[in-house]
C-alpha positions as CSV (number, residue, x, y, z in Angstrom):
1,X,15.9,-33.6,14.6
2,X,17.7,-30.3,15.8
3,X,15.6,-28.8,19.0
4,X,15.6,-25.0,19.1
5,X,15.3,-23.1,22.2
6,X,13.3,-20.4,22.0
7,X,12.8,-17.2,24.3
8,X,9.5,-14.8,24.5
9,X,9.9,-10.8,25.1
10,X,6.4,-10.0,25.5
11,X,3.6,-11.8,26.7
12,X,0.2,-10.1,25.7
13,X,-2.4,-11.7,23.5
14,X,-0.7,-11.6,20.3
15,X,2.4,-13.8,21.7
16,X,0.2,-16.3,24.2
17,X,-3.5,-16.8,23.3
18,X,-3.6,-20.1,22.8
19,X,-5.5,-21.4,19.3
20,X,-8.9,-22.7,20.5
21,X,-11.4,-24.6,18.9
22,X,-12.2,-25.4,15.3
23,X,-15.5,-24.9,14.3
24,X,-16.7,-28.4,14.7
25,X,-13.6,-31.0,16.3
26,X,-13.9,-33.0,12.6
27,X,-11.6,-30.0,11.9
28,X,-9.1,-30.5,14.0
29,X,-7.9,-27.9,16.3
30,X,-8.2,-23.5,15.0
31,X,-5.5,-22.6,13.3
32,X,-2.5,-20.8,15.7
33,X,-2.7,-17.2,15.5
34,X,0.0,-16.3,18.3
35,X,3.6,-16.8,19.0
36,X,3.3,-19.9,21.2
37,X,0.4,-21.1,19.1
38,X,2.1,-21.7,16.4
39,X,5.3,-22.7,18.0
40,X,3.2,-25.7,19.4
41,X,2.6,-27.1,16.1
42,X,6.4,-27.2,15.2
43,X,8.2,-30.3,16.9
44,X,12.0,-28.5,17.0
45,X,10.9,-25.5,18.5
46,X,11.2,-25.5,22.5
47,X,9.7,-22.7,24.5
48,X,12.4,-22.6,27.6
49,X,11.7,-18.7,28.6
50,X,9.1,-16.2,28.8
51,X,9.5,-12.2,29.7
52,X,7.2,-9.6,31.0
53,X,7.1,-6.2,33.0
54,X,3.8,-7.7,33.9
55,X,3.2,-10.5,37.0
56,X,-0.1,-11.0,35.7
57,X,1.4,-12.0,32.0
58,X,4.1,-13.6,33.4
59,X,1.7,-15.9,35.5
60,X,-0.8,-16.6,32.6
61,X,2.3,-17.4,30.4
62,X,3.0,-20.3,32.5
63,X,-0.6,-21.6,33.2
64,X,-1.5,-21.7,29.6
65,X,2.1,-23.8,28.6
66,X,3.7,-25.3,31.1
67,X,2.2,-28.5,30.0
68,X,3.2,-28.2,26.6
69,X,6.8,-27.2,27.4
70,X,7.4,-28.0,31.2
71,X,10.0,-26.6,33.5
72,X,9.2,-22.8,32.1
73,X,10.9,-20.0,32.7
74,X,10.0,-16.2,33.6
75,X,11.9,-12.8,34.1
76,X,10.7,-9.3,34.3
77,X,13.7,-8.4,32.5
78,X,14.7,-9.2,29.2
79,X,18.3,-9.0,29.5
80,X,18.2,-10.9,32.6
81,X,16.4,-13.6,30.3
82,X,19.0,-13.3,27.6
83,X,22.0,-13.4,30.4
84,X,20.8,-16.5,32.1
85,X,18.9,-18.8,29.6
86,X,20.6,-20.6,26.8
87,X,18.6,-19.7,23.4
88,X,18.5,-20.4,20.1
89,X,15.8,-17.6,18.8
90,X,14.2,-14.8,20.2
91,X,11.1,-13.9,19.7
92,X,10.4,-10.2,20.2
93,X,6.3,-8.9,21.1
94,X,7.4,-5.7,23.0
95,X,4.7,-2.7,21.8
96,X,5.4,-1.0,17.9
97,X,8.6,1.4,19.2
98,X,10.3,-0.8,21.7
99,X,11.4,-3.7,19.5
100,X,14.9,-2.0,18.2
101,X,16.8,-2.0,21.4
102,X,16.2,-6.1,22.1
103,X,16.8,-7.0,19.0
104,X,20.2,-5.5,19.5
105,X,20.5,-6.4,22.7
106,X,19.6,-9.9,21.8
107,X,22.1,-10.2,18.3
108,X,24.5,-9.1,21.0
109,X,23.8,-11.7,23.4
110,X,24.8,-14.9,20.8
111,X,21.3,-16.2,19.4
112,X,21.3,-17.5,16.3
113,X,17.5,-16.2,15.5
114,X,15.2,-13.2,15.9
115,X,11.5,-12.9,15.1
116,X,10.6,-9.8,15.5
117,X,7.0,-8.3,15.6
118,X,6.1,-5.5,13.0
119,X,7.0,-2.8,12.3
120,X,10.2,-3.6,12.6
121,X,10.8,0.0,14.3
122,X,9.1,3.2,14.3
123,X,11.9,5.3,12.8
124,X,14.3,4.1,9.8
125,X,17.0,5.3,11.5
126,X,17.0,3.0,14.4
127,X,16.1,0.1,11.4
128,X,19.4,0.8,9.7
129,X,21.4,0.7,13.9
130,X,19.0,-2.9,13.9
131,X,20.3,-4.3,10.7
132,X,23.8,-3.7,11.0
133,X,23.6,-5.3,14.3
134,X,22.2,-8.5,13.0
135,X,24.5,-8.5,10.2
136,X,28.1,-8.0,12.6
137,X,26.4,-10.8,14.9
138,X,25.5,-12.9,11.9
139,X,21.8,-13.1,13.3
140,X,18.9,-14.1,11.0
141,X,15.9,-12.0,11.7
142,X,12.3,-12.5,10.2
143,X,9.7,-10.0,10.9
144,X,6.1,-10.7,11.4
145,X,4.4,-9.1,8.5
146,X,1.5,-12.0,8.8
147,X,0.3,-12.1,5.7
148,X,3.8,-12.8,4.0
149,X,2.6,-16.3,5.2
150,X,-0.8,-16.1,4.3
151,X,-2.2,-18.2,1.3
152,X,-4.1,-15.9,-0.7
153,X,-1.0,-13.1,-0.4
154,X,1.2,-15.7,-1.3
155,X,-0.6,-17.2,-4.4
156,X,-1.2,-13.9,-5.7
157,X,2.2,-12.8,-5.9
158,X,3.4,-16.1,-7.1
159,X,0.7,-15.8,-10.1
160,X,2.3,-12.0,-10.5
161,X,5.5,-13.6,-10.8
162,X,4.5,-15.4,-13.6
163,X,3.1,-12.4,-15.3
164,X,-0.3,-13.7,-15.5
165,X,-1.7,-9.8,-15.9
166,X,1.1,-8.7,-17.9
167,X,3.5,-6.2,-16.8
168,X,3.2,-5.0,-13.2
169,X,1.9,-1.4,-13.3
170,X,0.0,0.1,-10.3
171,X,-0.8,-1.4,-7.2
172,X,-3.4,-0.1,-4.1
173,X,-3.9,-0.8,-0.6
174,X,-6.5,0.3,1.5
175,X,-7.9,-0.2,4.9
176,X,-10.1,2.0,7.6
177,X,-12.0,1.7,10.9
178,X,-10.5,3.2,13.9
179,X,-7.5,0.7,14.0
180,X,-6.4,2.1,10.7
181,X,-3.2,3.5,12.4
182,X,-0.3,4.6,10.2
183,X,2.5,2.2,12.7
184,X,-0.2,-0.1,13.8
185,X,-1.9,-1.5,11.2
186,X,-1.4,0.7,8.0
187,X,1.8,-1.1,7.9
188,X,0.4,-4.2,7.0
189,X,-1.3,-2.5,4.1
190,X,2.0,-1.3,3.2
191,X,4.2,-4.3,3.7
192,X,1.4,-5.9,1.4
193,X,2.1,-3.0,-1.2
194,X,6.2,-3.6,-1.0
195,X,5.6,-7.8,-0.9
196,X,4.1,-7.4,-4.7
197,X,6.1,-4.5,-6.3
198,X,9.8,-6.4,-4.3
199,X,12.0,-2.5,-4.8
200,X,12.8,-0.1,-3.2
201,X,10.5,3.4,-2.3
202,X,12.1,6.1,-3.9
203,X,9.7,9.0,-3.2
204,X,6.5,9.8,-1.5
205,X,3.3,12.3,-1.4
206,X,2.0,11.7,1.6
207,X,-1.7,13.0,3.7
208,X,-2.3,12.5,7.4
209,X,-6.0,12.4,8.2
210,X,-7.6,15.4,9.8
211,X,-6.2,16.8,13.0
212,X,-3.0,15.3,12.7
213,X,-1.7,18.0,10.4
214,X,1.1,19.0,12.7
215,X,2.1,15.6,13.9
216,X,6.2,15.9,12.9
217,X,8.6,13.9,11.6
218,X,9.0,11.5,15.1
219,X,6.7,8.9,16.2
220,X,4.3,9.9,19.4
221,X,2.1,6.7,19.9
222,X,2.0,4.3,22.5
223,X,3.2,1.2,21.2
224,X,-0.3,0.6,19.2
225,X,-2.7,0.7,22.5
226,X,-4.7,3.7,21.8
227,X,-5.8,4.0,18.3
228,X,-6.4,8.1,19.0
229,X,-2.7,8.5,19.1
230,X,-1.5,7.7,15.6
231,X,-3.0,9.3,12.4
232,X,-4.6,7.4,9.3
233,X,-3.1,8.3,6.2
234,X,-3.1,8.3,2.1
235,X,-0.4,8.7,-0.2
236,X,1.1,8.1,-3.5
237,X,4.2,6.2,-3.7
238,X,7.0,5.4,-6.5
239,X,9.2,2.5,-6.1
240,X,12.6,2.0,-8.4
241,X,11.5,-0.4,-10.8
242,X,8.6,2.0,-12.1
243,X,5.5,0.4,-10.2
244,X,3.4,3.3,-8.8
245,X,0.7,2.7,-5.6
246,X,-2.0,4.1,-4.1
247,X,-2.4,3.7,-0.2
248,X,-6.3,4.5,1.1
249,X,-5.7,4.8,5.0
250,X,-8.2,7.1,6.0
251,X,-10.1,5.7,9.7
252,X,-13.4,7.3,8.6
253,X,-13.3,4.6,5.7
254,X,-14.7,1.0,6.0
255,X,-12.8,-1.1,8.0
256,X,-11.7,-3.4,5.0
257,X,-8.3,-4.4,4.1
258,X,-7.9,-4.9,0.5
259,X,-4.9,-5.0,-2.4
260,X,-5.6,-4.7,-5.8
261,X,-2.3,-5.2,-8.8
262,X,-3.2,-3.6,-12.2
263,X,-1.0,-5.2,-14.8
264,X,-1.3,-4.6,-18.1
265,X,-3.4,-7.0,-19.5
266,X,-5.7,-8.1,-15.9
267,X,-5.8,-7.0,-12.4
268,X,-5.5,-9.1,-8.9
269,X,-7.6,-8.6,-6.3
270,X,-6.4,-9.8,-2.7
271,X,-8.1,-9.9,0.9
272,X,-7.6,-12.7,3.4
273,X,-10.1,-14.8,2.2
274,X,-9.5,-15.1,-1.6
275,X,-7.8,-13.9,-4.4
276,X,-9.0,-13.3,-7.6
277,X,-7.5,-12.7,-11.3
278,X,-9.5,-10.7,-13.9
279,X,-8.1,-11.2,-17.4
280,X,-8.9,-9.1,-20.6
281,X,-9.7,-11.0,-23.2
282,X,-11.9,-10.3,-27.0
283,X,-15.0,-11.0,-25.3
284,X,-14.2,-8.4,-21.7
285,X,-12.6,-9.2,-18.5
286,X,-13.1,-12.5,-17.3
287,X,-12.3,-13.4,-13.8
288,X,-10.6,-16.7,-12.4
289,X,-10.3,-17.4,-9.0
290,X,-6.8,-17.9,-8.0
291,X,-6.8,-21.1,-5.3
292,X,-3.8,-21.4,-3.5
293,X,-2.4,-24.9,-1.9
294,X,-0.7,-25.4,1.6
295,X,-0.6,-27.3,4.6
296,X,1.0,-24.1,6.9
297,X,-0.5,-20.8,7.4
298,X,0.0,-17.3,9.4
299,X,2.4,-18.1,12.4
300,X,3.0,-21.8,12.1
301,X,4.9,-20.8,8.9
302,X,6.1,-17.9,9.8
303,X,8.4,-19.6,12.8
304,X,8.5,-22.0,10.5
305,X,10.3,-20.2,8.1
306,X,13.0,-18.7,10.4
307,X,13.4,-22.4,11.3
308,X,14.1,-23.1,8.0
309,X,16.6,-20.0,7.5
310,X,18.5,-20.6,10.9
311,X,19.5,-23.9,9.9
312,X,19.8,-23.4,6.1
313,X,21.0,-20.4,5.7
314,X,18.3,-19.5,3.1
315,X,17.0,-16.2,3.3
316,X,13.1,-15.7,5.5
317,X,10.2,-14.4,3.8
318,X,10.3,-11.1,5.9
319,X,13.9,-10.2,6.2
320,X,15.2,-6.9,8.3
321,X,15.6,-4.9,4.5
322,X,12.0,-5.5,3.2
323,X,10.9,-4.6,6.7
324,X,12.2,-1.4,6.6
325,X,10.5,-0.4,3.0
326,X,7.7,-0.3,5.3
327,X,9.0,2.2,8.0
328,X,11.1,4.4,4.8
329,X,7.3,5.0,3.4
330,X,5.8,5.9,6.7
331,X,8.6,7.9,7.0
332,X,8.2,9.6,4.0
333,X,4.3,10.4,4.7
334,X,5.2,12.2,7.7
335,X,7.9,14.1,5.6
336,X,5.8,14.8,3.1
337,X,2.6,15.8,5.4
338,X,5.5,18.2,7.2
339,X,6.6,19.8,3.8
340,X,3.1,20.8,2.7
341,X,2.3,17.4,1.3
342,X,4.9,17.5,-1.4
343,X,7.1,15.1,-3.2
344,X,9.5,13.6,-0.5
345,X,12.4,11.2,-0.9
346,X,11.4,7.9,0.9
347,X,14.5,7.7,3.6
């Protein structure tokens, strides 16, 4: 069995909380929701490094898995890390707008994988400077859209695949609640939105909420700390292949992330925690619950999945391109919002 070393850029919660407890131990242990969660699960994958500006992190990092992977590793640097430590796959956690420099730094460097946290990058120019450095380096990069490798997403665009509502017309996303951020956590709504229709955005109307009317074309947050900083949003989006969408991002709303695909002969509605088909038939709709079937979920098969790529060759489930459908539709909402809320281009 090939080992892979791996390397961590960034060691807050979302890269080293480890799993926890199941409900009750006849369950076995909670499912991984971090980084080195999930990398614990996967026998090929060898945590040799860790890297953060923070001593605290840094020191945390090793008392939560030095037993699992002894002899660890830390730098405050990341290029130090990358100069000194023979790695396989990178996996970048620095906050929202500080991701495109290491991954080009580390394509640069000789890895042979990079998974980096979402969005991608704040700006699509900086995603287009990212992706043709992975591609002269002959890099693999996955980016950690979550859900991509979540079971109800991924049952529900498998049963859309097999046009079980007909022809794929309209699809919405919504979510609110103070963490509705349009960089934060919008773009998981959007991803979502881009996994189903699979084209590209070709032009955008776009609303920020309510005092961020003048926010500009350039991203002013602080890597996704303080939700007050970035601006919910709606808009109305039209992709190449004819699907129209809807996104409700508005933090006054509930804070309830939600899909829903209208085809023409059902719809799909997808959360986290179920996914459900409703057909029209003589007698109304009818819904059918749509059950999906795995043994991997979330991050286990997302690092999985690069794994998998890095040694097949076969493409991830969240590669650099789709990625940047994400940040081209932000993009265009803040173009848009600039221009009076008018039809944009999506970048």
């Amino acid at each position: 069995m090939t080992s892979y070393r791996f390397g961590i850029v960034g060691l807050s919660w979302i890269t080293s909380e480890p799993a926890g407890e199941a409900t009750h131990p006849v369950l076995g242990p909670a499912m991984p929701h971090t980084h080195l969660s999930g990398l614990a699960r996967i026998p090929e994958a060898a945590v040799v490094a860790g890297c953060d500006i923070s001593a605290d992190a840094r020191q945390l990092f090793i008392e939560r898995w030095d037993t699992t992977w002894p002899g660890l590793v830390v730098f405050d640097d990341y290029k130090r890390m990358l100069a000194e430590t023979e790695l396989d796959i990178v996996c970048v956690a620095t906050p929202d707008h500080l991701h495109g420099q290491i991954v080009m730094d580390a394509a640069a460097a000789g890895v042979k994988g990079i998974f980096c946290e979402k969005p991608i990058s704040t700006h699509t120019d900086e995603v287009d400077e990212m992706i043709a450095a992975l591609d002269a380096h002959n890099v693999v990069c996955s980016v950690n859209h979550t859900r991509r490798w979540n079971p109800t997403w991924v049952a529900a665009r498998e049963a859309l695949r097999t046009g079980a509502i007909g022809d794929f017309v309209t699809v919405t996303g919504r979510l609110g609640g103070e963490r509705a951020m349009l960089w934060r956590n919008l773009s998981h709504v959007i991803d979502m939105m881009n996994y189903f229709v699979d084209a590209d955005p070709e032009w955008v109307v776009g609303e920020l909420q309510e005092g961020f009317e003048e926010y500009g074309l350039r991203y002013h947050g602080d890597g996704g700390r303080d939700a007050a900083l970035e601006p919910g949003a709606n808009a109305y989006v039209a992709w190449t292949n004819g699907v129209r969408g809807v996104l409700l991002g508005m933090k006054r709303a509930v804070a309830s992330l939600q899909v829903d695909l209208i085809g023409s002969t059902g719809t799909i509605q997808v959360t986290d925690q179920s996914a459900t088909m409703q057909l029209q038939t003589e007698q109304g709709l009818v819904s059918r619950p749509i059950v999906p079937r795995y043994s991997r979920i979330g991050m286990e098969a997302a690092i999985a999945d690069l794994i998998n790529a890095v040694a097949t060759g076969a493409a991830p489930q969240s590669p650099p391109l789709d990625a940047r459908r994400t940040v081209s539709i932000i993009d265009g909402i803040l173009a848009s919002q600039a221009a009076g809320n008018t039809r944009v281009p999506a970048p």
